[in-house]
N, C-alpha and C positions, 0 to 999 in steps of 0.2 A: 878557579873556573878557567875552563880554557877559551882563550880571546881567540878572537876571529884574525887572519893573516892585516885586515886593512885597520886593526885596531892600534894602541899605542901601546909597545910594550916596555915597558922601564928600564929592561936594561937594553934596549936600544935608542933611550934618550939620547938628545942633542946636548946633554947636559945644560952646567949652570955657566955662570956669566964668571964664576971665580970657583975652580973645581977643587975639590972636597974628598974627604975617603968616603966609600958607601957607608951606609948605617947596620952592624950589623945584622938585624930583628926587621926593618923596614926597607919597603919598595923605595925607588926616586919619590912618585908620586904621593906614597904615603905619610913622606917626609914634610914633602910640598905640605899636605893637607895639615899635618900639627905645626907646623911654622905659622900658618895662616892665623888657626884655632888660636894659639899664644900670641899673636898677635896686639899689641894696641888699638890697629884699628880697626880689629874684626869685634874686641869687647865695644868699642863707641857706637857699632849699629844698632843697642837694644838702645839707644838714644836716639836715632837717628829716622827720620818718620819716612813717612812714606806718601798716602795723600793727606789724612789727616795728622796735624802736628800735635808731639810729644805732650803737648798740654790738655789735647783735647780728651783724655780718654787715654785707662791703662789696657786696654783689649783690644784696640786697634794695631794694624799689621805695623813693624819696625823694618827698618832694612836686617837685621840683624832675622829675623822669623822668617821674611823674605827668603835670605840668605837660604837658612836650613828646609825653606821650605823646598825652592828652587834643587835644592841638593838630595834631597828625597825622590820627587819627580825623579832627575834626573839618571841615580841610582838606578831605579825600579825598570827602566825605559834602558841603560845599558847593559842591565844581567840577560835579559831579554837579546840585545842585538851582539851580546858577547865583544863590548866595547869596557874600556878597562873603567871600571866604578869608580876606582880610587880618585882618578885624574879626572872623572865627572866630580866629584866632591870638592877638589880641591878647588877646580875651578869655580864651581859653585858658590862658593864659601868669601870667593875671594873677590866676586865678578863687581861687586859694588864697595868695595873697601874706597873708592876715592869721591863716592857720592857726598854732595855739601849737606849738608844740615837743613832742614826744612824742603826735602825733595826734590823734584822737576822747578821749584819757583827759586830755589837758592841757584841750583846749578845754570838757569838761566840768566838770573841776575849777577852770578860770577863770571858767565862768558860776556856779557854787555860789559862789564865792569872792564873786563883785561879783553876788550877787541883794540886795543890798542898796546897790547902786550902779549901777541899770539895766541887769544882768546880760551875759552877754557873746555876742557873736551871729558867727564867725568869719567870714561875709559878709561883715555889716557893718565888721568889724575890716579884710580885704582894701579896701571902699572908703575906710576912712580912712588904712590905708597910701597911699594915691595921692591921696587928696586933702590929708591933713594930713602923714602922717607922714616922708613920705622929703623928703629937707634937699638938694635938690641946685641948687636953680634964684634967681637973686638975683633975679627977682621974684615968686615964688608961692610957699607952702609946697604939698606934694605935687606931682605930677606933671601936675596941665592937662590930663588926657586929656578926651577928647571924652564929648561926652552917653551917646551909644548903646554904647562901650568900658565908663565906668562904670554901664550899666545893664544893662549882661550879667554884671558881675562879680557884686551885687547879686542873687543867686538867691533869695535867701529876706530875709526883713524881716518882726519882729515887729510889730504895730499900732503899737504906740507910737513905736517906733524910727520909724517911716515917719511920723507925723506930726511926730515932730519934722525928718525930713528935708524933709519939706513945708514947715514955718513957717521952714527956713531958707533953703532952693531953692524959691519956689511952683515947680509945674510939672516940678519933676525929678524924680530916680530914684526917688523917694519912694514916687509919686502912685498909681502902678500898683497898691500894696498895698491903698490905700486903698478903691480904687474897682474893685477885682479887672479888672484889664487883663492884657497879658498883654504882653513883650519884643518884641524882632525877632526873628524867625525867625533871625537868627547867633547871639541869644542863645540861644534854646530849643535849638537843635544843640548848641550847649558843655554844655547839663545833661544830655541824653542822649547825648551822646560822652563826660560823663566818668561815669558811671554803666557804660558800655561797657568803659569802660579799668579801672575800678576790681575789678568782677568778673573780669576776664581778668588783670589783674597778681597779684590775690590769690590766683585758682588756682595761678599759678605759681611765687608766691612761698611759700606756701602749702605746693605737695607740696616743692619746695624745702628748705623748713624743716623737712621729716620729718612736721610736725603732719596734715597728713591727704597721703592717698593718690591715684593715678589709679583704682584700683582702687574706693574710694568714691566717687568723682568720676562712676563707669559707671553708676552707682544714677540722675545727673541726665540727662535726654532731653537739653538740648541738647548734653553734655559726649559722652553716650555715640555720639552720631548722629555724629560728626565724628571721634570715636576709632576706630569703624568705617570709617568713609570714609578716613581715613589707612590703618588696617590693609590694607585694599583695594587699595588703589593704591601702598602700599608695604609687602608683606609683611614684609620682612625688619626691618620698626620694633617685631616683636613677639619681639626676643630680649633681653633683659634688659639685656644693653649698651647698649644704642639704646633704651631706658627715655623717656631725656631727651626723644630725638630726635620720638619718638610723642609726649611732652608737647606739645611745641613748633609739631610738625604740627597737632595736635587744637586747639591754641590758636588757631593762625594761619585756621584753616579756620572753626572757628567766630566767630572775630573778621570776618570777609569775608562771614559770615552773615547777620551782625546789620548790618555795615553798608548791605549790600544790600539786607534790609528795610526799614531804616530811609528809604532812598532811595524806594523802591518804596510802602511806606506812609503817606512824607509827601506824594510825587508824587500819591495818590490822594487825600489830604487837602486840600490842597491845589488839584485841580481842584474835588472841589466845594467847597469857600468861597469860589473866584474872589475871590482880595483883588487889589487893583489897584495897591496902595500899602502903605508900612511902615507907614502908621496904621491900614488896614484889619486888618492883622496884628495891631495891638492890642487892636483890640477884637472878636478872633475867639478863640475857644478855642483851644487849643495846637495846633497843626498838625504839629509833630516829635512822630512818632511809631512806636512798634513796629507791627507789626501784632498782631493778639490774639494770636495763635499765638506771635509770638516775646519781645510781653512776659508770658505765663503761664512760659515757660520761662526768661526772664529773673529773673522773680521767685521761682521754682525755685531758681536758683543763688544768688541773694544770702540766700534763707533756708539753703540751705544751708550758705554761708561761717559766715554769723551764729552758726550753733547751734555747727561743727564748727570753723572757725577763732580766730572772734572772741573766744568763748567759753570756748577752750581754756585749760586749766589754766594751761600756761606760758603765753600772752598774758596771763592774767588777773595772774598773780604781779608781772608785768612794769608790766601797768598802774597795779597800786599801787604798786610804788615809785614809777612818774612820780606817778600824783595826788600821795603825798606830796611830792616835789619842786615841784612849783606848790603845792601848799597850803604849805608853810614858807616861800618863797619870797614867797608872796605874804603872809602877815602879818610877815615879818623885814621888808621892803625900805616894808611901811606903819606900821612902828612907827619905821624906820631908814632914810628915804629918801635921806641922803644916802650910802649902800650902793649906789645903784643909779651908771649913767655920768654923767657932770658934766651933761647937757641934760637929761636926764630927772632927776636929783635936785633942780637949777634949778627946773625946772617944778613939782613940788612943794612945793619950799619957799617959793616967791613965793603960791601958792595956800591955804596953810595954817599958821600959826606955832603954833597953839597947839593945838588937838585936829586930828591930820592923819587921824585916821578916820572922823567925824563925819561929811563930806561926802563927798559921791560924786567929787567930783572931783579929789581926791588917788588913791584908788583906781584912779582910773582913768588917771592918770599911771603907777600901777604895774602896771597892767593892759596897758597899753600897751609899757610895758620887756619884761614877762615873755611876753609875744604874739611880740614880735620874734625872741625868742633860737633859738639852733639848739638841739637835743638836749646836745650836748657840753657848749655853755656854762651852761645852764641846771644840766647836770651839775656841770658844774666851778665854779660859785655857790653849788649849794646844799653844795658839800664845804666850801666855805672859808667858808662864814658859818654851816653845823651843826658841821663838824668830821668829817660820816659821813659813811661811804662806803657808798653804797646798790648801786651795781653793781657786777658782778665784770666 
């Protein structure tokens, strides 16, 4: 396919952080995307939940479905604006590799945990899995991906975080925080394709789980406009058997909505900034975007989720037993590091002999263990080192 002048093209990557011979048969970024794929911790995300936790149900969304869902979107949305697909996948693929174990409530209980050891940023945690953390290669730690793969992963970065990625990289992923720049256009598509995927998996997982309805779901414009237009077109989806089937309709229809805007309103965005090159894309405001219309109604629906899913009684019940689970977990394994797996207990004890709490950087060996793990294991660690059993 031929890419548009403002897209990313591979061989005019920034390259890698330790440069390499090309591959003969594959692009940079195609490389990026099976590095990912093989991965160790791209296989952990079919563990690794999402709102509802790995125990609850084997049909509920994973980071790992997330992931491919996210990179589908994605895809669909750059063959369309002639932005390179591969480097939308790769990034896709990769953009939650440093997410904790039991969702939004582990990753919040790991930044409380280590706010006194430069807290914890699950972005940033995804690019240190690829850059430090996966063990696969005898001459680099992490995976080598290319500049522009790790500056899509990269979505958000605290101030400080970024200038330390600055004094270690000048000129890398860092910089853009700094000096409020803005990604590639493959990166801006992966934050609103997964924004895209996130609202639609949750509706579904969602009436799924009993916790809210279609019926209150009719209350949202965009949910209701599309549950009509199935109804339309397929009468017979409004007998209670075929319950699902209208779900899945309504979902599908409205998912093909928003990516059509998206297309449609960055195409408009896009003519007028005339960027001519990936640099001028950075130093242009965001150009992926909804049109007004579709993100008031976007932002509709996520406040919806928020108040009626997120919110709900059982999610909440749920969510504390995980906080508690990373909270014991993470003061057992920093009082007890050699608790944790033989490299990761290594690492701590070479950095600390005698107060291993004191500094941030034992912590963050154990920050780094309790990051990794899937829902299960983290389960089945905190049973054998409390003795409780928190889930039924």
């Amino acid at each position: 396919m031929q890419l548009a002048p403002y897209a990313c093209d591979p061989a005019d990557s920034r390259g890698r952080r330790f440069p390499e011979a090309a591959a003969p048969t594959r692009t940079e970024f195609q490389r990026d995307r099976d590095r990912i794929v093989h991965s160790t911790a791209f296989r952990r995300l079919v563990y690794k939940t999402q709102v509802f936790l790995n125990h609850e149900g084997d049909l509920f969304r994973t980071r790992l479905t997330h992931s491919i869902e996210v990179a589908q979107l994605g895809r669909s949305i750059a063959r369309s604006l002639q932005l390179n697909e591969d480097l939308v996948e790769a990034i896709a693929l990769a953009h939650d590799l440093g997410h904790t174990p039991f969702g939004h409530a582990g990753q919040d209980t790991l930044n409380a945990c280590m706010q006194d050891s430069g807290g914890f940023e699950h972005n940033l945690q995804s690019l240190r899995m690829v850059d430090q953390l996966e063990e696969r290669y005898p001459q680099f730690d992490g995976l080598n991906l290319t500049f522009e793969t790790r500056e899509g992963i990269l979505k958000h970065c605290s101030r400080a975080n970024a200038q330390a990625l600055e004094a270690s990289e000048p000129g890398g992923v860092g910089r853009r925080f700094l000096f409020h720049g803005q990604p590639s256009l493959e990166a801006q598509l992966c934050n609103l394709a997964d924004e895209i995927a996130y609202n639609a998996h949750d509706v579904d997982d969602g009436v799924r789980s009993g916790l809210i309805s279609l019926a209150q779901l009719q209350e949202l414009p965009l949910v209701e406009e599309f549950r009509t237009q199935a109804l339309s077109s397929y009468p017979q989806l409004g007998q209670p058997l075929l319950a699902r089937r209208l779900l899945y309709e309504t979902i599908r229809l409205m998912l093909s909505a928003q990516v059509y805007d998206v297309i449609s309103a960055t195409g408009v965005a896009i003519e007028a900034a005339k960027p001519t090159c990936v640099e001028d894309v950075r130093s242009l405001p965001c150009l992926v975007q909804f049109s007004d219309r579709m993100r008031e109604r976007s932002q509709a629906l996520k406040s919806f989720l928020m108040d009626k899913l997120y919110r709900h009684p059982q999610v909440v019940s749920q969510r504390m037993l995980a906080q508690q689970v990373v909270q014991d977990l993470f003061s057992l394994y920093c009082e007890r590091p050699h608790e944790m797996q033989s490299g990761f207990a290594a690492r701590a004890t070479a950095l600390s002999i005698t107060d291993r709490c004191a500094s941030s950087a034992v912590p963050r060996v154990v920050a780094d263990y309790i990051a990794g793990m899937t829902d299960r294991f983290a389960m089945r660690e905190h049973q054998r080192l409390t003795g409780m059993i928190l889930f039924d």
